[in-house]
C-alpha positions as CSV (number, residue, x, y, z in Angstrom):
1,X,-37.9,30.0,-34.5
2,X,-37.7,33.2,-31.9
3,X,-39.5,30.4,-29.5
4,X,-37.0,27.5,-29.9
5,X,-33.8,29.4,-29.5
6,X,-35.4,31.3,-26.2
7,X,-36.0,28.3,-24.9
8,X,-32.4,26.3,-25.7
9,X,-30.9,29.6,-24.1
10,X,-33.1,29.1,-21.1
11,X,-32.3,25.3,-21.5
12,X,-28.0,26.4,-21.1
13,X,-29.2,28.7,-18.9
14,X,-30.7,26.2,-16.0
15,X,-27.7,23.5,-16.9
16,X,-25.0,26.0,-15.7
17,X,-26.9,26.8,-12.8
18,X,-27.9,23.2,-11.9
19,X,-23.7,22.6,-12.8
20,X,-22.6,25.3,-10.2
21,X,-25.2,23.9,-7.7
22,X,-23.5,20.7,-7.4
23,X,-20.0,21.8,-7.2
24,X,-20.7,23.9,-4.8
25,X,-22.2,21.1,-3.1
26,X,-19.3,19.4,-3.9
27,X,-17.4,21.6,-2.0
28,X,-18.9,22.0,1.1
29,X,-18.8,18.0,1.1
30,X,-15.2,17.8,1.0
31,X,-14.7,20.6,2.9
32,X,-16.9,18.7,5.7
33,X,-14.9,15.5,5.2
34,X,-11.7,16.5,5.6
35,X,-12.6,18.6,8.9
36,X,-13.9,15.5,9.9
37,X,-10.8,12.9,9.9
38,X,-7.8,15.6,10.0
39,X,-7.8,15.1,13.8
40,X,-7.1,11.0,13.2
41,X,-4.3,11.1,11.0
42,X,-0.5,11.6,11.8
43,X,2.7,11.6,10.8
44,X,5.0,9.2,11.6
45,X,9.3,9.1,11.4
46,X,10.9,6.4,11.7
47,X,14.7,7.2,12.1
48,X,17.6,6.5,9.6
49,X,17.7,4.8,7.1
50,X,21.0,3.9,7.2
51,X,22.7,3.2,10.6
52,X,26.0,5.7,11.7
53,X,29.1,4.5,10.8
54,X,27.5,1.7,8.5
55,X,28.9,1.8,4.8
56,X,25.9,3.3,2.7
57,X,24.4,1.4,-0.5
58,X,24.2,4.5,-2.5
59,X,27.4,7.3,-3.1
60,X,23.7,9.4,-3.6
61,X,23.0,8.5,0.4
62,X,26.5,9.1,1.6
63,X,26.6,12.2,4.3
64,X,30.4,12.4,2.8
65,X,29.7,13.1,-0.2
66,X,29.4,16.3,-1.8
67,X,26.6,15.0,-4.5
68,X,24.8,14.0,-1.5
69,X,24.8,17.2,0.7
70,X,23.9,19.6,-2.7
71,X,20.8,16.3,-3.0
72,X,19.7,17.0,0.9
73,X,20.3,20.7,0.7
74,X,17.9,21.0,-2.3
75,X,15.2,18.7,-0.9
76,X,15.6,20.9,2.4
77,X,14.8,24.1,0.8
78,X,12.0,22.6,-1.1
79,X,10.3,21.0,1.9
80,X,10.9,17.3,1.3
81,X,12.2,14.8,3.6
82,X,15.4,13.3,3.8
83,X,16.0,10.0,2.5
84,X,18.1,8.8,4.9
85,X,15.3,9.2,7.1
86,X,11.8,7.7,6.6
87,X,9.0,10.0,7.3
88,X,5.2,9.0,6.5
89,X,1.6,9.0,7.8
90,X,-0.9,6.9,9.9
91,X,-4.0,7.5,11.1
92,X,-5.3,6.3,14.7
93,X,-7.7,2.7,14.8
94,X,-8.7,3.2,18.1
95,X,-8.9,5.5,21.7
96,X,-6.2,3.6,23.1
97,X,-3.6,5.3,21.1
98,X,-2.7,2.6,18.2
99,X,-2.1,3.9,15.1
100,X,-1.8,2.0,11.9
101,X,1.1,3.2,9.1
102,X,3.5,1.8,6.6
103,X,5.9,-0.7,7.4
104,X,8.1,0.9,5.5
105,X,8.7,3.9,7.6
106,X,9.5,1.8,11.5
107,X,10.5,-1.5,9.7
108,X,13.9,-2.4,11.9
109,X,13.2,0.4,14.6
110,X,11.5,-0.1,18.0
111,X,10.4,3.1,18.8
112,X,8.9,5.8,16.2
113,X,8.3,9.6,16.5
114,X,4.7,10.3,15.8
115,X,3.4,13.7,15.7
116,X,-0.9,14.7,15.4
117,X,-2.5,16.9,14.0
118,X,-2.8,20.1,16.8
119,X,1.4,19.6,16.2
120,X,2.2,17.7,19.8
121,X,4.9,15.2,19.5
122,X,4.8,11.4,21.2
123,X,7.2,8.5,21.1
124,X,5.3,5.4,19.6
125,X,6.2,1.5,19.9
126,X,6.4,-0.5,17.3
127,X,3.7,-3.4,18.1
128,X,3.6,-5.4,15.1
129,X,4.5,-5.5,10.9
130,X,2.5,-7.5,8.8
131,X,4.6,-8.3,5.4
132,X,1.5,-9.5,3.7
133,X,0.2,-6.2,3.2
134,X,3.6,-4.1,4.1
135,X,1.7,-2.4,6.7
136,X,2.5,-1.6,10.7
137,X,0.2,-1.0,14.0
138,X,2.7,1.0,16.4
139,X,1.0,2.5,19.9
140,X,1.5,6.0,20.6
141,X,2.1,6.3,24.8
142,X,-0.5,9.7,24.7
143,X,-2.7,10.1,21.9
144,X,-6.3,12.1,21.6
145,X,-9.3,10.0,21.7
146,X,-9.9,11.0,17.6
147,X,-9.8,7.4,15.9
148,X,-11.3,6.9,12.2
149,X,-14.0,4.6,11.6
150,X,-13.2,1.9,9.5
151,X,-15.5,1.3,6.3
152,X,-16.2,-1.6,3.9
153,X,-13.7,-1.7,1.3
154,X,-15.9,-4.5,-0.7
155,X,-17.9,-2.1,-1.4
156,X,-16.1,0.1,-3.4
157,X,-16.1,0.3,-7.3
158,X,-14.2,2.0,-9.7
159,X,-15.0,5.8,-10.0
160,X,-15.3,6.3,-6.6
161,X,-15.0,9.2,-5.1
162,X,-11.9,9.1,-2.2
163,X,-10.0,11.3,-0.1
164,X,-6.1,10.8,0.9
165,X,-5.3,12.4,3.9
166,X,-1.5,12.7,5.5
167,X,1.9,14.2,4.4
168,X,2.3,15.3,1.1
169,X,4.9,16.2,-0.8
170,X,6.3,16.9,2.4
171,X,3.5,19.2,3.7
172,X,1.5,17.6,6.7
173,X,-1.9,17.3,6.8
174,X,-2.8,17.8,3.3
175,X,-5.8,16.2,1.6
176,X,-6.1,15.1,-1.9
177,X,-9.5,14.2,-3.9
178,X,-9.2,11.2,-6.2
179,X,-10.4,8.4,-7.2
180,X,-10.8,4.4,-7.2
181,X,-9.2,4.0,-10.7
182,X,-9.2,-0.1,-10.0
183,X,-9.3,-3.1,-7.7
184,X,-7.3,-6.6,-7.2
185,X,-4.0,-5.1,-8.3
186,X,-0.5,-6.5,-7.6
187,X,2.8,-5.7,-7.7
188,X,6.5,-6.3,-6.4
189,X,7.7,-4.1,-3.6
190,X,11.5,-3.8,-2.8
191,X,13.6,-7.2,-4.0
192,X,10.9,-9.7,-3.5
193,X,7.8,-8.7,-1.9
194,X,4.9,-9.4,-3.5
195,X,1.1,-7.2,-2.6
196,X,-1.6,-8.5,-4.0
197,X,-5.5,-7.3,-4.0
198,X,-4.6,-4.0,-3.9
199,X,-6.6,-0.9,-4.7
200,X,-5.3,1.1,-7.5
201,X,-6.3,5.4,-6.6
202,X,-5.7,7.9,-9.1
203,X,-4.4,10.5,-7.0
204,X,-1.0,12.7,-7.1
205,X,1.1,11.9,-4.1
206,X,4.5,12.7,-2.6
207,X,7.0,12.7,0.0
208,X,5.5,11.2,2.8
209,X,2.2,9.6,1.7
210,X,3.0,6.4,2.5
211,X,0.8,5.1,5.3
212,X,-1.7,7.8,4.2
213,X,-5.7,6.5,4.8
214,X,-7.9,6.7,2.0
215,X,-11.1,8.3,3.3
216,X,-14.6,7.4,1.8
217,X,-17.3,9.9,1.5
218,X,-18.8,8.6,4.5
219,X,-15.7,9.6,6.4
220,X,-14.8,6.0,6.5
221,X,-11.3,4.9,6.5
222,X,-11.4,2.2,3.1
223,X,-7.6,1.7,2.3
224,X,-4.3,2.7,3.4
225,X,-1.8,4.2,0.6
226,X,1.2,1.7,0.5
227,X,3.3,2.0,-2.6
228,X,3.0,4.3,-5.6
229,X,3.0,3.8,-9.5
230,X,6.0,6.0,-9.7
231,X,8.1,6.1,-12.7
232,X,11.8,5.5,-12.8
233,X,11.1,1.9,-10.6
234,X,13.2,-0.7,-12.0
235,X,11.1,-3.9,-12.3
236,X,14.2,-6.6,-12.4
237,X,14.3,-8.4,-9.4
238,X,18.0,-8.4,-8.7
239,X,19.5,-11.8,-7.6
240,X,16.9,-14.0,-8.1
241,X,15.9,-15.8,-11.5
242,X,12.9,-14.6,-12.7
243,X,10.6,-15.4,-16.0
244,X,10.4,-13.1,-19.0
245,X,9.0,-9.8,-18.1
246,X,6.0,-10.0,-20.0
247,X,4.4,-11.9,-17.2
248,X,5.9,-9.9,-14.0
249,X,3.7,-8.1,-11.6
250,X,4.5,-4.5,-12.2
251,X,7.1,-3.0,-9.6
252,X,6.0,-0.3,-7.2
253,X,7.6,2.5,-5.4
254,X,8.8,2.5,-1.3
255,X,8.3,5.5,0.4
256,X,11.7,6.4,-0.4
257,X,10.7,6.3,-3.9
258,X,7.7,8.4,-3.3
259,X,10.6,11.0,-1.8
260,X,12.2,10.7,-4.8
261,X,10.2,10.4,-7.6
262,X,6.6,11.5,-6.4
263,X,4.2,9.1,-7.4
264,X,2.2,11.0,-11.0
265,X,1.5,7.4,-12.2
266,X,-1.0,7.2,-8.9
267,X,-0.6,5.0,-5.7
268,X,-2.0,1.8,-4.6
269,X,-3.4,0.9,-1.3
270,X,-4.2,-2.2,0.7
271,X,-8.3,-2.6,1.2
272,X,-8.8,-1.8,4.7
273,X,-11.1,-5.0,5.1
274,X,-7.5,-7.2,4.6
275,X,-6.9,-5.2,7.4
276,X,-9.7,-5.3,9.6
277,X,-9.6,-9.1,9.5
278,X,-6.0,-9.4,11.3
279,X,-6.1,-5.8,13.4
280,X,-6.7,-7.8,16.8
281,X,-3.6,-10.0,15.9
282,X,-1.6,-7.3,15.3
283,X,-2.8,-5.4,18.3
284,X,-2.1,-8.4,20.4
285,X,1.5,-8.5,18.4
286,X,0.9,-12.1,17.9
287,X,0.0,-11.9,14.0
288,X,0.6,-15.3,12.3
289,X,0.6,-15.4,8.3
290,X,1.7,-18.3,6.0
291,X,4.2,-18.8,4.0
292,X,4.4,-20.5,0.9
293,X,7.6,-18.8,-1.3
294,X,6.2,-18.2,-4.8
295,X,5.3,-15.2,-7.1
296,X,2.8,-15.8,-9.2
297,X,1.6,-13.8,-12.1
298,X,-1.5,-13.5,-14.4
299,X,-1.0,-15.4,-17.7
300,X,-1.6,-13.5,-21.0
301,X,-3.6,-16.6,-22.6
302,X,-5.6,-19.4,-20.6
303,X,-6.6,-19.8,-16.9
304,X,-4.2,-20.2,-13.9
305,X,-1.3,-18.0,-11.9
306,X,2.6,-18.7,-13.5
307,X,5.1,-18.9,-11.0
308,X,7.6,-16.2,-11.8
309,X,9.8,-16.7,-9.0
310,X,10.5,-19.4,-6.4
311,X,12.2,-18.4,-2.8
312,X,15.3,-20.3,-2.4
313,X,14.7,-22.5,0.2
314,X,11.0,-21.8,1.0
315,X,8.0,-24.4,1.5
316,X,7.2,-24.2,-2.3
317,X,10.7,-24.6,-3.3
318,X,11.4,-27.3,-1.0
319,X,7.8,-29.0,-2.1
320,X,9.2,-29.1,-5.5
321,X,7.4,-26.2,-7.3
322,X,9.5,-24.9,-10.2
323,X,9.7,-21.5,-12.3
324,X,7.4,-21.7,-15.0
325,X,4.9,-24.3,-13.1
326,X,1.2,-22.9,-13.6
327,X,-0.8,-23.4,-10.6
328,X,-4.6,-24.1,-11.4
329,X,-5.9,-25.6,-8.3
330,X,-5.6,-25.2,-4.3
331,X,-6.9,-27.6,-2.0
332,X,-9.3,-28.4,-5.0
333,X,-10.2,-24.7,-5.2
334,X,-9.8,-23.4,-8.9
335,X,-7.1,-21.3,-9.5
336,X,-7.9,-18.5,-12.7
337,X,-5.6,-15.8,-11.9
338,X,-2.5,-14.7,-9.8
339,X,-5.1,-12.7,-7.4
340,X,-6.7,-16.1,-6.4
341,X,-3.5,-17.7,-5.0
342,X,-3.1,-14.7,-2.6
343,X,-6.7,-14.4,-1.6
344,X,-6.5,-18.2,-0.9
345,X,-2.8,-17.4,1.1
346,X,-4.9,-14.8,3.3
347,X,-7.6,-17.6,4.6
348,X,-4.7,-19.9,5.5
349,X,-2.6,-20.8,8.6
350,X,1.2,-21.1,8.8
351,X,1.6,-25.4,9.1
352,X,-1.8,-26.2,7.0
353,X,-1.0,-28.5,4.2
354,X,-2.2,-27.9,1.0
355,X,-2.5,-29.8,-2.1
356,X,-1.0,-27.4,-5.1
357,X,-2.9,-28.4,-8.9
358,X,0.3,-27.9,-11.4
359,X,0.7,-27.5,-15.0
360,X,3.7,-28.7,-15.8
361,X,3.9,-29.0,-19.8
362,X,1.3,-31.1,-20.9
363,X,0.8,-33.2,-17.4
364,X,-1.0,-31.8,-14.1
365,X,1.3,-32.5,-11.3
366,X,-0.1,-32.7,-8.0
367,X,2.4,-31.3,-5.4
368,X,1.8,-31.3,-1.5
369,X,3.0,-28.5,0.6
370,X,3.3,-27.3,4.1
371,X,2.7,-23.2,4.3
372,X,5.9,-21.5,6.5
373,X,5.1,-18.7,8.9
374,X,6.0,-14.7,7.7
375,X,7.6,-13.1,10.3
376,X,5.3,-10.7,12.2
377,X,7.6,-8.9,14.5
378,X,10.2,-5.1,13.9
């Protein structure tokens, strides 16, 4: 009996040291990672919000106000940015200075402030936004030669290990260890912008994350942080007639929100291989994405994407596609889920036509459209 419990003692014993072992490996890891990429990421501000002398949208956002200053005062003392200016991150694609960030922070601004990581300062231009993946490439006039390498976001899996580097909570370059909680997420951004295939990281973020890279353990850039899961989001859709909530896309938090609220529910980001595969567009400023004007959701019974919402005036609208309509083909392509009409969007032109597979009641309506063109441009 003397024997057995020696040898379970011995047992803990070697488990606790084999535990320690590989936290401290651990450690040293991350420690090595984050060393590695600090020098590529930046943080980016991208002026007002709300132009002088323009009426503001919020009494919360009015300089006049007295709720307001006691609001700015408070976020001043505790570190956090203004909202009536948008401040973010990036992180630099290449030696030649361009810098990929949310579009949220330079949307309707030519020029941005960028500042790096030894804490010199640089104006940026605003090259291209791509509203497919609510994401901006802006090039920096002096910038060091300290890009990231891009990675393979296919290859991800939930559980992984990731590291989200940038401004948090207000604090630059600060890096956070978390993890790929999900894939092929979607969710409504703003009034009507729908992201789809997006990764879902469980990570606590802050006041300027968004634009933040999400770092592999290979040091490999694998996702860019572009909304959170922050609570307090309304999900209505204001202005617009929308289906019953049960089937809407949940709604995500701007960078304002992420001011605001934080983002404890987590954050999602857009693969960085959706990236990689318009980056020379973008560069170029000549990006080109369809258009096609619906939202579709996942169903909770049966196969195909409901359309939850139709843009007034859009190619689908105009086509004939109503609310409710359950699209279950493309181009003869099967359609099982809300994430297969957007994957099928990112593989088209602007002009292609294409044949839409609707379930309309008990019929299958077959519905021809022409795809618009997104606007690519500040």
């Amino acid at each position: 009996m003397r024997l057995i419990v020696t040898l379970l003692a011995l047992l803990v014993l070697a488990l606790s040291a084999s535990a320690q072992s590989v936290l401290e490996s651990l450690d040293r890891e991350m420690t090595a990672l984050v060393r590695k990429v600090q020098a590529g990421v930046v943080s980016v501000e991208g002026g007002a919000l709300i132009a002088p002398g323009s009426p503001p949208s919020s009494p919360l956002l009015a300089p006049q106000s007295e709720t307001a200053r006691r609001w700015l005062e408070a976020m001043r003392l505790l570190n956090l940015p203004s909202p009536i200016s948008r401040k973010g991150s990036g992180f630099l694609v290449d030696r030649e200075g361009r810098v990929l960030t949310s579009a949220d922070i330079v949307r309707g601004a030519e020029t941005c402030t960028v500042r790096f990581a030894n804490g010199e300062k640089t104006l940026a231009k605003v090259v291209s936004i791509d509203e497919v993946t609510n994401l901006a490439l802006i090039e920096c006039a002096q910038a060091p030669p300290t890009p990231i390498p891009l990675g393979d976001s296919d290859k991800l899996e939930p559980g992984n290990l990731v590291l989200c580097v940038g401004t948090v909570g207000g604090y630059e370059r600060s890096a956070v260890l978390g993890m790929v909680a999900g894939k092929e997420r979607t969710g409504v951004l703003g009034q009507q912008q729908l992201l789809a295939n997006l990764l879902q990281i469980s990570v606590g973020l802050g006041a300027g994350s968004s634009g933040a890279p999400v770092i592999n353990t290979r040091g490999e850039v694998v996702g860019v942080i572009v909304a959170s899961i922050a609570p307090g989001v309304a999900s209505a859709i204001p202005g617009r007639e929308v289906r019953g909530q049960t089937g809407m896309p949940p709604s995500l938090g701007t960078s304002v929100d992420m001011s605001l609220f934080g983002a404890s529910g987590g954050a999602l980001a857009v693969p960085i291989n959706d990236v990689r595969a318009v980056l020379d567009d973008m560069r170029a400023g000549k990006l080109r994405r369809p258009f096609l004007g619906v939202m579709p959701a996942d169903r909770e019974r049966g196969d195909g994407a409901e359309v939850v919402l139709v843009v007034p005036n859009s190619p689908a609208a105009r086509a004939g596609i109503r609310l409710g309509d359950v699209i279950v083909g493309l181009n003869n392509t099967p359609v099982h889920r809300a994430a297969d009409v957007s994957a099928f969007l990112r593989r088209a032109k602007p002009g292609d036509r294409v044949q839409v597979d609707i379930r309309r009641g008990d019929s299958v309506v077959k519905i021809t459209v022409r795809l618009g063109e997104r606007s690519s441009t500040p």
